[in-house]
N, CA, C and O of each residue as an XYZ file, in Angstrom:
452
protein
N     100.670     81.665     82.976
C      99.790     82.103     84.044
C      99.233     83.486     83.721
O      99.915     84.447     83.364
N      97.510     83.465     83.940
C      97.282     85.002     83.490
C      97.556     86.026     84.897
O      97.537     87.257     84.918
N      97.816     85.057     86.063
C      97.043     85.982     87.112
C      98.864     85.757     88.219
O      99.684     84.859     88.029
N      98.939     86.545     88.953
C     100.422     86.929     89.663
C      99.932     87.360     90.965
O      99.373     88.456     90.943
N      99.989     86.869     91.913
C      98.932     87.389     93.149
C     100.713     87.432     94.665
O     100.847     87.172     95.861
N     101.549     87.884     93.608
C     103.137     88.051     94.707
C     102.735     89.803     95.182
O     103.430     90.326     96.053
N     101.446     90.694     94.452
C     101.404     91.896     95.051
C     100.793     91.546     96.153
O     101.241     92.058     97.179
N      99.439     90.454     96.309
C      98.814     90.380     97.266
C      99.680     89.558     98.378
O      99.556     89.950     99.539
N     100.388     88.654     98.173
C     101.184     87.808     99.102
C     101.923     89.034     99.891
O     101.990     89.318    101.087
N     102.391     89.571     98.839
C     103.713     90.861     99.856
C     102.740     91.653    101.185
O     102.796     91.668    102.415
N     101.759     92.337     99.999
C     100.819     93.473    101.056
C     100.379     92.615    102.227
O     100.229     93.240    103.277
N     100.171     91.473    102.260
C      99.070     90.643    103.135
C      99.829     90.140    104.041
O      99.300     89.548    104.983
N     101.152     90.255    103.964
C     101.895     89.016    104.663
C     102.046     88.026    104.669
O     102.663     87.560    105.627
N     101.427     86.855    103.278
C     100.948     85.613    102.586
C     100.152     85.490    103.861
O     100.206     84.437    104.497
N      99.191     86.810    104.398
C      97.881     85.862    104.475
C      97.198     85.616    103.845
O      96.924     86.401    102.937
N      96.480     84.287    103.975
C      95.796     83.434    103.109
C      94.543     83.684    103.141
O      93.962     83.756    102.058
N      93.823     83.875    104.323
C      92.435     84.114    104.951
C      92.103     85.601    103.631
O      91.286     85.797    102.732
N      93.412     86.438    104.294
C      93.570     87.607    103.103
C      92.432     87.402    101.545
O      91.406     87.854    101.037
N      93.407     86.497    101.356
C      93.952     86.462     99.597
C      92.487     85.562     99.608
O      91.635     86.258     99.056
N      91.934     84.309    100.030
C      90.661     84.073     99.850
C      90.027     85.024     99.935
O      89.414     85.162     98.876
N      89.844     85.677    100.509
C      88.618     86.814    100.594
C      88.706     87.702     99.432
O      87.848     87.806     98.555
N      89.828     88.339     99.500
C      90.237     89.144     98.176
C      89.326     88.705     96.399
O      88.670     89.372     95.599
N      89.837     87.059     96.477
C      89.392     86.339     95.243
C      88.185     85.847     95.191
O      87.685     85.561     94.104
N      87.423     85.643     96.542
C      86.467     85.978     96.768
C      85.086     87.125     95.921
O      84.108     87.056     95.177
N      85.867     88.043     96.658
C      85.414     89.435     95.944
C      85.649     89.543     94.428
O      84.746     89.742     93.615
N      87.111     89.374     94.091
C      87.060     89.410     92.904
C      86.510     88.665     92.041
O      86.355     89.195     90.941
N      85.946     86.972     92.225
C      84.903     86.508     91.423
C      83.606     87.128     91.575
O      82.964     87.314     90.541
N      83.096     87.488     92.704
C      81.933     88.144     92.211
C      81.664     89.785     90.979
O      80.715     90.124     90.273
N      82.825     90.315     91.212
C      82.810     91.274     90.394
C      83.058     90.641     89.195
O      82.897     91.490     88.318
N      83.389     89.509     88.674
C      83.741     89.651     86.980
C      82.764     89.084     86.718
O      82.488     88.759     85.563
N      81.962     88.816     87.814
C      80.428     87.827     87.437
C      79.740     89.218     86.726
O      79.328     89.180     85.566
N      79.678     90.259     87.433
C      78.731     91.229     87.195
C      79.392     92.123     86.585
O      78.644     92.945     86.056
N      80.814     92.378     86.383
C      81.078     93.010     84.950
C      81.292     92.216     83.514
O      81.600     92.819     82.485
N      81.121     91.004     83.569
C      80.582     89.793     82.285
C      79.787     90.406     82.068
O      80.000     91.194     81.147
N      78.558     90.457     82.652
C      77.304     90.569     82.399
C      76.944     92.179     81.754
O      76.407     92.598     80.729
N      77.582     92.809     83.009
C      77.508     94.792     82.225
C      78.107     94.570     80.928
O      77.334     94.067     80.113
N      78.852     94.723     80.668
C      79.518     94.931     79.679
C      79.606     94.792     78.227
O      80.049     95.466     77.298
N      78.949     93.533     78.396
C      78.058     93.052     76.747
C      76.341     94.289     77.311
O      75.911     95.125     76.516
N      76.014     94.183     78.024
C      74.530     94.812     77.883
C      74.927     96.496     77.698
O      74.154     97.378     77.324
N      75.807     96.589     77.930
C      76.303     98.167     77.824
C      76.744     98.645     76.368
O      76.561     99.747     75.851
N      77.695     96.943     75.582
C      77.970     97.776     74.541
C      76.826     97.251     73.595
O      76.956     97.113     72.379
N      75.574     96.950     74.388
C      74.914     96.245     73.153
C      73.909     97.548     73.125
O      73.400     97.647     72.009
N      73.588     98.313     73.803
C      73.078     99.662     74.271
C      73.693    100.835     73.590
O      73.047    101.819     73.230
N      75.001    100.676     73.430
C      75.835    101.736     73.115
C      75.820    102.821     73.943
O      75.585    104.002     73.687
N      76.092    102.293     74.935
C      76.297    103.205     76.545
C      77.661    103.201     76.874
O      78.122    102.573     77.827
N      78.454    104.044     75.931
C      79.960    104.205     75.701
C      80.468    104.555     76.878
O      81.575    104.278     77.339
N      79.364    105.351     77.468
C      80.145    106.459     79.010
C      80.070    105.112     79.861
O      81.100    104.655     80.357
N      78.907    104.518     80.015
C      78.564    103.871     81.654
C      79.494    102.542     81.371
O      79.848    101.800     82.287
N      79.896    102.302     79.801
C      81.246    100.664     79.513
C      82.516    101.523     80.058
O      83.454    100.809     80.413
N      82.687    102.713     80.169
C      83.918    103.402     80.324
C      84.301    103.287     81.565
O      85.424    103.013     81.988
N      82.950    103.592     82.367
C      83.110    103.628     83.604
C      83.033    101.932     84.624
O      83.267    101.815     85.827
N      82.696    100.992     83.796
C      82.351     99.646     84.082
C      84.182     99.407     83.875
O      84.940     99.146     84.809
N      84.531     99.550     82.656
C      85.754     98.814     82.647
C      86.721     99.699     83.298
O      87.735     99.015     83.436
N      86.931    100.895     83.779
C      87.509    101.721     84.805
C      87.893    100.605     86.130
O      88.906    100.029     86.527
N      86.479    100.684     86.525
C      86.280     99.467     87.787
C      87.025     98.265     87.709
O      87.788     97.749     88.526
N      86.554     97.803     86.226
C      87.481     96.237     86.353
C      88.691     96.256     86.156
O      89.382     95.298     86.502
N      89.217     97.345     85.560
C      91.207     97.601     85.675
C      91.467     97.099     87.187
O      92.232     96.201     87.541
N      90.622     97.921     87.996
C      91.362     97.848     89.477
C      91.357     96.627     89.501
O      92.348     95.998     89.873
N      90.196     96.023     89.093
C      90.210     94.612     89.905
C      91.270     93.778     89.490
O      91.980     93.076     90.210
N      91.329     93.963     87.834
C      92.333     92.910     86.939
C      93.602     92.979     87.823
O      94.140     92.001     88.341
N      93.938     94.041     87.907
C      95.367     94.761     88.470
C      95.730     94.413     89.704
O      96.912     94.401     90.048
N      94.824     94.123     90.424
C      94.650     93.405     91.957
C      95.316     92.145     91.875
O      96.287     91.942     92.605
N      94.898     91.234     91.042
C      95.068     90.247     90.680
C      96.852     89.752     89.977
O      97.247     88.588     89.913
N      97.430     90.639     89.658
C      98.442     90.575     89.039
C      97.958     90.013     87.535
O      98.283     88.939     87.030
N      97.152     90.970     87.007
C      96.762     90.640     85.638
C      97.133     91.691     84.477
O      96.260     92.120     83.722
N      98.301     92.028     84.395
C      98.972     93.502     83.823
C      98.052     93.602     82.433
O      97.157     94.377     82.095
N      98.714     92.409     81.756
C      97.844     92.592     80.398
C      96.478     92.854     80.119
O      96.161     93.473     79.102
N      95.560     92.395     81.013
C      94.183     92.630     81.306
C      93.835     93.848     81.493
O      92.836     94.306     80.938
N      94.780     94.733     82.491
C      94.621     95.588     82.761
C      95.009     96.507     81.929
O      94.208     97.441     81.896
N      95.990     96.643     81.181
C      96.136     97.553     79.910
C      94.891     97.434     78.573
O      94.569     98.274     77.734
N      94.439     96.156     78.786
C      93.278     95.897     77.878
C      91.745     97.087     78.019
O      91.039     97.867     77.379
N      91.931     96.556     79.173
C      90.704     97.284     80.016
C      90.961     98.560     79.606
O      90.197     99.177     78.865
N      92.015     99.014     80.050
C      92.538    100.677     79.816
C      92.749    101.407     78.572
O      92.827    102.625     78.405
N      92.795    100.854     78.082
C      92.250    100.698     76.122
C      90.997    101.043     76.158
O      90.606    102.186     75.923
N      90.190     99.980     76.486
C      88.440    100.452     76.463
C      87.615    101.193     77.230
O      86.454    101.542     77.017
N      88.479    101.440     78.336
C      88.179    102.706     79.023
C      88.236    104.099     78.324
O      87.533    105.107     78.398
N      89.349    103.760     77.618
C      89.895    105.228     77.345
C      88.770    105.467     75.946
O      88.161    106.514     75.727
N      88.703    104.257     75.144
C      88.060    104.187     73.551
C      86.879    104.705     73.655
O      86.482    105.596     72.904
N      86.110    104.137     74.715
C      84.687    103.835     74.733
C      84.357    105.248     75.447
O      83.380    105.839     74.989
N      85.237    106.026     76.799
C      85.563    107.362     77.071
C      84.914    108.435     75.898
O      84.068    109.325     75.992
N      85.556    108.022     74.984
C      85.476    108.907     73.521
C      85.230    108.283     72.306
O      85.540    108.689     71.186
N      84.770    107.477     72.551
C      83.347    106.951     71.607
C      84.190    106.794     70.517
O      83.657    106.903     69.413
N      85.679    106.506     70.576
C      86.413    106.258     69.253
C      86.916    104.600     69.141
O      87.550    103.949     69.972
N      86.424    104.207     67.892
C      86.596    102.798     67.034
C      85.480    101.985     68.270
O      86.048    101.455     69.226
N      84.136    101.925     68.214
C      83.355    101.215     68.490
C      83.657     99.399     68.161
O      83.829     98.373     68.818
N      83.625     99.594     67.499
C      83.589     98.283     66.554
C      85.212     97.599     67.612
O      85.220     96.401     67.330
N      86.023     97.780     68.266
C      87.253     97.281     68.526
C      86.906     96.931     70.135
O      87.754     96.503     70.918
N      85.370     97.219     70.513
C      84.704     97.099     72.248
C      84.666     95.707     72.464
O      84.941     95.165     73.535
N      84.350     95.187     71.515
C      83.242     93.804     71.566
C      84.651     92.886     71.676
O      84.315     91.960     72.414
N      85.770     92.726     71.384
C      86.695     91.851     70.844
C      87.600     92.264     72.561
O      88.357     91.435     73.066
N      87.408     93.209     73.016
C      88.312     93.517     74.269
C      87.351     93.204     75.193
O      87.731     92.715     76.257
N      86.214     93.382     75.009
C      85.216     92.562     76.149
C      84.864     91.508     76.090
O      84.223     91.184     77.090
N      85.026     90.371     74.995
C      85.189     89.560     74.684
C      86.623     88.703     75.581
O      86.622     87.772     76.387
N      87.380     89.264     75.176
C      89.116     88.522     76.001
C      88.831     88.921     77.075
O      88.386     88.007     77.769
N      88.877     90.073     77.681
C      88.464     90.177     78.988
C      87.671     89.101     79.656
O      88.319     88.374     80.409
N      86.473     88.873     79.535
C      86.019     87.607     79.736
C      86.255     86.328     79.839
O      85.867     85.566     80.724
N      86.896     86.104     78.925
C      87.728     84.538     78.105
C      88.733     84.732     79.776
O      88.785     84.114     80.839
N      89.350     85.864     79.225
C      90.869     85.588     80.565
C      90.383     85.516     81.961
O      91.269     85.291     82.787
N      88.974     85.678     82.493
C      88.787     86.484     83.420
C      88.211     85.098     83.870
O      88.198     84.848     85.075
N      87.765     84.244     83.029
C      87.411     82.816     83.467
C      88.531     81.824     83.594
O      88.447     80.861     84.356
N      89.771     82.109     82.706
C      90.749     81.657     83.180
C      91.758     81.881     84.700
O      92.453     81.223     85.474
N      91.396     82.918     84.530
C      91.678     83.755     86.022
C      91.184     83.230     87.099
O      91.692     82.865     88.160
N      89.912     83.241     86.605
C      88.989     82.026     88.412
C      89.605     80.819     88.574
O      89.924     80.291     89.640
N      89.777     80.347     87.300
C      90.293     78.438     87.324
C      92.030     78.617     87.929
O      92.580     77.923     88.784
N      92.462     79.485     87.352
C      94.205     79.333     88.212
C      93.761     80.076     89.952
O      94.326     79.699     90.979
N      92.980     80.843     89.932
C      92.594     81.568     91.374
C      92.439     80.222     92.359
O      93.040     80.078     93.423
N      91.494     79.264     91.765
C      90.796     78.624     92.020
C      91.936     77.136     92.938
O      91.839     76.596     94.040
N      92.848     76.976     91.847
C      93.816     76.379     92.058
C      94.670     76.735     92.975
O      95.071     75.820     93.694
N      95.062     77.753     93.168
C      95.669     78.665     93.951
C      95.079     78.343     95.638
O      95.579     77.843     96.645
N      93.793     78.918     95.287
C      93.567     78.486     96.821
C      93.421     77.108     97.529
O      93.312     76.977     98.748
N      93.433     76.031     96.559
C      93.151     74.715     96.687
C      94.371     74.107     97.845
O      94.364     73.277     98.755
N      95.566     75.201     97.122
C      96.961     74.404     97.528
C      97.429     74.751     98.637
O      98.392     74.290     99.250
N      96.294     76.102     99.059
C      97.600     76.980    100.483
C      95.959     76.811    101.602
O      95.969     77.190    102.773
């Protein structure tokens, strides 16, 4: 499982209404940080990918997505300081990959409760 949503069950009280809405939100944001994120590093707009994947930590992290979120925090920090370019594309790359896997178990998730 990429995604652990026992932070949101605890905080929420396993409300559900909650946690839809939550995942809700959070598919629309990976819609539109998919999309930033290749156009940012295809720009070489190191600061505004820094500050894009800043944003999507929270979200990953919301999610109970630890690894994602250390990913992210990698390219926050890289792209921060414009050090090893070439290592952006392969973390925004998985990011993505997982982040669609993430909707499909989300997805499942809400199917059942």
């Amino acid at each position: 499982m990429i995604t652990d949503l026992s932070y949101l069950e605890s905080m929420s009280g396993n409300d559900h209404k909650f946690i839809r809405e939550m995942v809700d939100i959070f598919r629309e944001q990976i819609e539109e940080y998919s999309i930033e994120m290749p156009r940012l590093l295809q720009a070489s707009d190191y600061e505004n990918l820094s500050r894009v994947a800043h944003k999507a930590k929270s979200s990953v992290a919301v999610m109970g997505m630890q690894s994602e979120a250390d990913r992210l925090k990698e390219l926050e920090f890289k792209s921060k300081e414009g050090l090893e370019p070439e290592s952006y594309k392969e973390l925004i790359d998985t990011f993505i990959e997982n982040s669609g896997y993430a909707l499909i178990e989300l997805e499942q998730y809400l199917s059942k409760s």
